[in-house]
N, C-alpha and C positions, 0 to 999 in steps of 0.2 A: 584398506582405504583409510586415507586419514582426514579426512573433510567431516572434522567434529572440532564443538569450539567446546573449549573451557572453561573456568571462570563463573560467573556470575550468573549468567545468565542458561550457561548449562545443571549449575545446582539448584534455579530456581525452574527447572526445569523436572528433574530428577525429583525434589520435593510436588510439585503436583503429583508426576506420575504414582506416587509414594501415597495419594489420597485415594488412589483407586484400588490398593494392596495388590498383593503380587499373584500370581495367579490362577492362587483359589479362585479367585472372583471367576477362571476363567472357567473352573467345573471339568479341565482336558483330562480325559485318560483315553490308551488306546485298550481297544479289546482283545486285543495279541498279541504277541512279539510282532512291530511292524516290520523289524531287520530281516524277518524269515516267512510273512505269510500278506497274499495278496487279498484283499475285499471278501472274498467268497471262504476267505481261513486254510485255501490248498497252501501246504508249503513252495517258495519260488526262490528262485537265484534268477542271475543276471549270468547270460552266457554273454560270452567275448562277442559275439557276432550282434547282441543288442546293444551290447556296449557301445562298441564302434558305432552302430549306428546313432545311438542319444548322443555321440559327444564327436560327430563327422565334423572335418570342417565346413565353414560357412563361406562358400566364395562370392555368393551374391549380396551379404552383406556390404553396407558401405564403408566400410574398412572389414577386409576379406579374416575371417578369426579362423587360426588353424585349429583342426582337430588336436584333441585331447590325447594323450598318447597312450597306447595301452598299460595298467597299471599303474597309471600315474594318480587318477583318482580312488582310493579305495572302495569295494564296490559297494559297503554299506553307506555310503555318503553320494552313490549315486542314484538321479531320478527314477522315484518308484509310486506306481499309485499303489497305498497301502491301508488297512482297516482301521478306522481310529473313529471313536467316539468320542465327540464333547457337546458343550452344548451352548457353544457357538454359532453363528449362522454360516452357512453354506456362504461362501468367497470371505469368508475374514481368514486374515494370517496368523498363524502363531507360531511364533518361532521361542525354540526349546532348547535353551543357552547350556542346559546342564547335558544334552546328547550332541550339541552342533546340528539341528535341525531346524527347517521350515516345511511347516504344511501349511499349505491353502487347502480348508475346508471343503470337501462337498455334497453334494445331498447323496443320502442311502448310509452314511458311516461310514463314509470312505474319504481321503486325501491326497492329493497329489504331495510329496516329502522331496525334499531336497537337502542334500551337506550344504555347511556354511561356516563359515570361518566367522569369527564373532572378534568382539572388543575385547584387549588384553586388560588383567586389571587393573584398575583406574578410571578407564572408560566406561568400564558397562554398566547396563540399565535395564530396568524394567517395567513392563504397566503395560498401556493402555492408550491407544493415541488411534490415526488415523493416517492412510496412505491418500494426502490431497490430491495428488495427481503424478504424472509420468514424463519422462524423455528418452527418446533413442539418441546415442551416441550424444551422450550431455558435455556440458564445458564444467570444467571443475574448479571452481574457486577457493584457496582456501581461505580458512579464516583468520583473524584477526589477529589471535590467542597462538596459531599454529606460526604462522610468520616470525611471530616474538617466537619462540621456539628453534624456528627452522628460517634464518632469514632467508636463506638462499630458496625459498619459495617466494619472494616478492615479489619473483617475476612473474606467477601467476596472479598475482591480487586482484579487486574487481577493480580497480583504475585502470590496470594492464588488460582487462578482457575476460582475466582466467585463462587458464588453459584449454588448448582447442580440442575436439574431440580425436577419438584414436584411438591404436591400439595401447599406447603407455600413457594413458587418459586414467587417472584412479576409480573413477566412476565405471570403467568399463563400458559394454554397448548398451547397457538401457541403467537407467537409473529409476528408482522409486521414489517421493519424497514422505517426510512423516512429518505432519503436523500435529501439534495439539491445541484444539480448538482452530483458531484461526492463524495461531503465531509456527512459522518453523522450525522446527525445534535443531533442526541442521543434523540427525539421523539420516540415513538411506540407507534404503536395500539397493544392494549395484553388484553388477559385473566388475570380474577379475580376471587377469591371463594366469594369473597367482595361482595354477593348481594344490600347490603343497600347503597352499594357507588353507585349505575346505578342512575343519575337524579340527581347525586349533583357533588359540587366540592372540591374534596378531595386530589386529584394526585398532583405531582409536574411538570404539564405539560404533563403527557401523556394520551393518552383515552386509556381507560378499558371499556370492553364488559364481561358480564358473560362469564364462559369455553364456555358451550354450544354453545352460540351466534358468540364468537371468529372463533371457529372451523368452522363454518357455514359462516362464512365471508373467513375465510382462504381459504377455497374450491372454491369461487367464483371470489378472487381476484387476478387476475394476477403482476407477479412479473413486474416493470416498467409502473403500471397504477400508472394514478396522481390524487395526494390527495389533495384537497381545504376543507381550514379550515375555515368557519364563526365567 
């Protein structure tokens, strides 16, 4: 995804986050290999028959997302609840830039984990903010900073609308938003068709979760939980 601005207001952004230190503050470590062992510490895999099913396609969505192909997501980058200890509250996010993970916290020491493709460098970031609120099937506007960049994007600008939702929507089917304090910091968490991007860094700053994945975190995240970024 590249709906991330630069400039000025991204580095005075980047300097706040930078008052909150990176994150120690946040206390994360998990209590086992999470790649190899579920809550209870049994070792697990993902057979092809679960696979298929986390990543079926979605036909009743409103723009229909096809399934995931097999072997196209690697399987440690695919959704797993796994053991992890921090001491974070139960629904905050924290996404782990140096594995390409997201885990949404929950109670007993356990997380829901997901792959993600992260910001290539230049773009990335880290700290401490907040998920304001949410949209399924959002319109993408880029910014200001990307246009100068990319003009042939000024036909989504906000004068023009932005771009409408869909499946070659950057936002993908749900979008996240991240604030700090009250201001936008123009981060999201969103949906991608982009499978080969999950485990690497491609974006301009913001993390991408396959649809399916998205949708799945979407359902569990409360609007005003807080997000720490490693």
């Amino acid at each position: 995804m590249n709906n991330i601005q630069s400039g000025q207001p991204r580095r005075a952004f980047l300097r706040t986050l930078g008052s909150f230190g990176l994150l120690t503050a946040a206390g994360c470590t998990t209590a086992s290999d999470p790649n190899t062992r579920d809550p209870s510490g049994t070792k697990q895999g993902i057979s092809p028959r679960s696979s298929r099913a986390l990543y079926r396609a979605l036909p009743n969505e409103k723009f229909p997302i096809p399934a995931v192909k097999p072997g196209q997501l690697p399987q440690k980058y695919q959704r797993r609840r796994v053991s992890y200890r921090t001491s974070e509250k139960p629904g905050t996010v924290i996404v782990d830039t140096g594995n390409f993970y997201l885990y949404h916290v929950e109670p007993g020491g356990s997380a829901m984990r997901y792959g993600v493709g992260l910001g290539r460098a230049g773009f990335a970031w880290s700290g401490r903010a907040r998920i304001a609120w949410k949209r399924k099937w959002p319109t993408w506007t880029p910014p200001g900073d990307m246009i100068r960049r990319e003009p042939q994007l000024s036909k989504w600008s906000a004068q023009n609308g932005g771009m409408p939702p869909g499946l070659n929507n950057p936002l993908g089917s749900r979008a996240l938003y991240i604030f700090q304090g009250k201001r936008d910091t123009l981060y999201r968490l969103h949906g991608t068709p982009q499978v080969a991007s999950i485990g690497r860094a491609v974006s301009s700053g913001c993390v991408r979760l396959v649809n399916q994945d998205v949708i799945d975190l979407y359902d569990r995240v409360q609007s005003g939980s807080a997000i720490v970024v490693i």
